[in-house]
C-alpha positions in Angstrom: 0.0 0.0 0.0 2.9 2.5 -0.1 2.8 3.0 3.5 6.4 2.2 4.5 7.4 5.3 2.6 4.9 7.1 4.2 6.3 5.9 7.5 10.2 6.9 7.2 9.1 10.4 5.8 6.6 10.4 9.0 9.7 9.3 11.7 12.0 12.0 9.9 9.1 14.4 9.9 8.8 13.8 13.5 12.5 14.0 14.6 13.5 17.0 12.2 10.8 18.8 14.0 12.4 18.3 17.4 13.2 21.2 19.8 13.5 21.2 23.7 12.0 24.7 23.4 8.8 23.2 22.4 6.8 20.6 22.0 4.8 19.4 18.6 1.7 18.0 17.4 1.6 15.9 14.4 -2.3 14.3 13.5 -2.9 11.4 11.3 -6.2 11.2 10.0 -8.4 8.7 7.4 -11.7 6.9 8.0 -12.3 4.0 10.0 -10.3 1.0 8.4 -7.8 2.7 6.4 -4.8 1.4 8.2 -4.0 4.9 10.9 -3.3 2.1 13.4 -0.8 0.1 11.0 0.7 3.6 9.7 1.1 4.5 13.6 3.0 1.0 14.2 5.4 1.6 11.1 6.5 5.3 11.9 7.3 4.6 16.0 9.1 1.1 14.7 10.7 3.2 11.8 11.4 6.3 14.2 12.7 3.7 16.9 15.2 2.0 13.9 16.4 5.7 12.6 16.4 7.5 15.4 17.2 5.5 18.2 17.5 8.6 20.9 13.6 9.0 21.0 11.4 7.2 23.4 7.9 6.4 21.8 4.9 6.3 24.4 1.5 4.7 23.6 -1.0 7.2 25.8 -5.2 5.3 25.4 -7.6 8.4 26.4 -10.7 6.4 25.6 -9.7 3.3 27.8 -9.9 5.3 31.1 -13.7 6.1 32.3 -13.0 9.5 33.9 -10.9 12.7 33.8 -8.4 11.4 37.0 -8.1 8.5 34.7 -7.2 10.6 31.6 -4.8 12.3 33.9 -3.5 9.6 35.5 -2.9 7.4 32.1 -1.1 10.5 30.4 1.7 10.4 33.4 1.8 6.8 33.0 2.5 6.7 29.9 5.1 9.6 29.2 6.9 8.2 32.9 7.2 4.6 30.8 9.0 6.1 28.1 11.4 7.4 30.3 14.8 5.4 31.2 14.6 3.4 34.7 17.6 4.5 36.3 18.5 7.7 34.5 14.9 8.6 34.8 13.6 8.7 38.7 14.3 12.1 39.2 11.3 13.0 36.4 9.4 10.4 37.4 9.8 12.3 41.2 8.8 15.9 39.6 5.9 14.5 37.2 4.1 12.9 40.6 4.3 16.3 42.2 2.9 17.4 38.6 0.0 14.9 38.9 -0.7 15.3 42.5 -1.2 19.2 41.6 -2.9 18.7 38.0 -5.3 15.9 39.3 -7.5 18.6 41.7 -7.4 20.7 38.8 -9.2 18.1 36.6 -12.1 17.7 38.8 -12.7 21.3 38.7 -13.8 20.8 35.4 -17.6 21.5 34.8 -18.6 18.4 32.6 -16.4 16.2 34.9 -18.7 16.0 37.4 -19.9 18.4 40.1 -16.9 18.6 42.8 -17.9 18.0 46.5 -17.3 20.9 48.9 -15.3 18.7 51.2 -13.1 17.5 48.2 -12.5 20.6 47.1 -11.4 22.2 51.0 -9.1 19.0 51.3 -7.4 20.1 48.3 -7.2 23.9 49.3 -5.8 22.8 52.5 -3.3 20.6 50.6 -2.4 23.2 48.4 -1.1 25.1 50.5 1.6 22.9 52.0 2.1 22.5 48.4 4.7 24.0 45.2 2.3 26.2 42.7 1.7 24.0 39.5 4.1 26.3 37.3 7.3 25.2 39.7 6.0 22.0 39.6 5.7 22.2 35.4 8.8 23.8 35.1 10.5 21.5 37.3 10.2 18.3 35.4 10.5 20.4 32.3 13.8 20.9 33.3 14.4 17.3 34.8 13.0 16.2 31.6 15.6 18.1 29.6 18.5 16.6 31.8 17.5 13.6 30.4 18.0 14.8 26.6 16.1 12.0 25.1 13.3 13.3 23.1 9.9 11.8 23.7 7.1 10.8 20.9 3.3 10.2 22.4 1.5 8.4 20.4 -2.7 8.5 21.1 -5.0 6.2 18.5 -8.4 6.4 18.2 -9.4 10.1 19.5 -12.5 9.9 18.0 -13.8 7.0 20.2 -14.2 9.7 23.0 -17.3 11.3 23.9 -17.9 14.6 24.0 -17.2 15.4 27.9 -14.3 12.9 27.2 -12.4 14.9 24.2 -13.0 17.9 26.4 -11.1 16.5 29.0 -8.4 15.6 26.6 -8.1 19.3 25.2 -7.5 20.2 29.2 -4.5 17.9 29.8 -3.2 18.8 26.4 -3.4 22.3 27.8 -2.5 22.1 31.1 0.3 19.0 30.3 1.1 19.2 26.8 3.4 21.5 26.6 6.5 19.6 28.0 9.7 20.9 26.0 10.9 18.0 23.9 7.6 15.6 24.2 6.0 15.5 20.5 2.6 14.0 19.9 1.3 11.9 17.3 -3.0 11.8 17.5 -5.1 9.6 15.1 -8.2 9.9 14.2 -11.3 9.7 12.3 
């Protein structure tokens, strides 16, 4: 089908593009059935042969059944690309990260209302806590030490429902930004 073409201009797309000053977003679209899935497998196999310094994550937002889930799976998955040993300090500063981002999350509208209890818990716990931008920019920079660039790759977007993509758009917002973490979205 041509696609293996398609896949090593994709991987050199993808690491040509590479800056730890930013981070990119690269979207494969086609209709149900035309292969995205495939294509996906060829350019992280094809970016992992070629350019062996990137990491390639696999991040499912439509397998989790609620917003702490979304947040929860995208640490998850960006802490597994990282290396075991070299990479415990980021794995340290992204659970700070999470442990801010997560109250955040529930105080979105179509998440569900938040209980009044939850939320003074969370103000209390706040402020024994870093503010989320010290937290962000410290494993930014932890992230950065590591100098391996990371590819996300998310299938299947357009299995989420509504409140679900919304939720998606927040953690790319509040999360997505990471210097030198790329993401590669599918979808119909």
């Amino acid at each position: 089908f041509g696609r293996s073409r398609y896949a090593e201009r994709a991987a050199d797309l993808i690491a040509a593009s590479h800056s730890w000053e930013d981070s990119v977003v690269f979207g494969l679209t086609g209709p149900w059935g035309s292969g995205k899935s495939s294509v996906l497998a060829m350019v992280t196999e094809e970016l992992a042969q070629s350019h062996p310094s990137w990491r390639v994550a696999r991040f499912t937002p439509w397998a989790t059944s609620d917003t702490a889930g979304l947040f929860g799976d995208f640490f998850a998955s960006l802490s597994s690309a990282l290396p075991k040993q070299r990479g415990k300090q980021v794995r340290q500063a992204l659970g700070t990260l999470a442990k801010l981002s997560a109250p955040a999350a529930g105080a979105i509208p179509w998440a569900g209302p938040a209980v009044t209890a939850t939320v003074e818990a969370a103000g209390a716990l706040l402020q024994k806590q870093t503010p989320w931008f010290q937290a962000f920019q410290a494993a930014t920079d932890e992230l950065k030490k590591l100098n391996i660039p990371v590819l996300i790759v998310a299938d299947d977007i357009d299995r989420l429902q509504t409140d679900e993509l919304l939720a998606l758009l927040k953690v790319v917002r509040l999360l997505g930004r990471f210097p030198g973490v790329h993401y590669l979205l599918a979808y119909d």
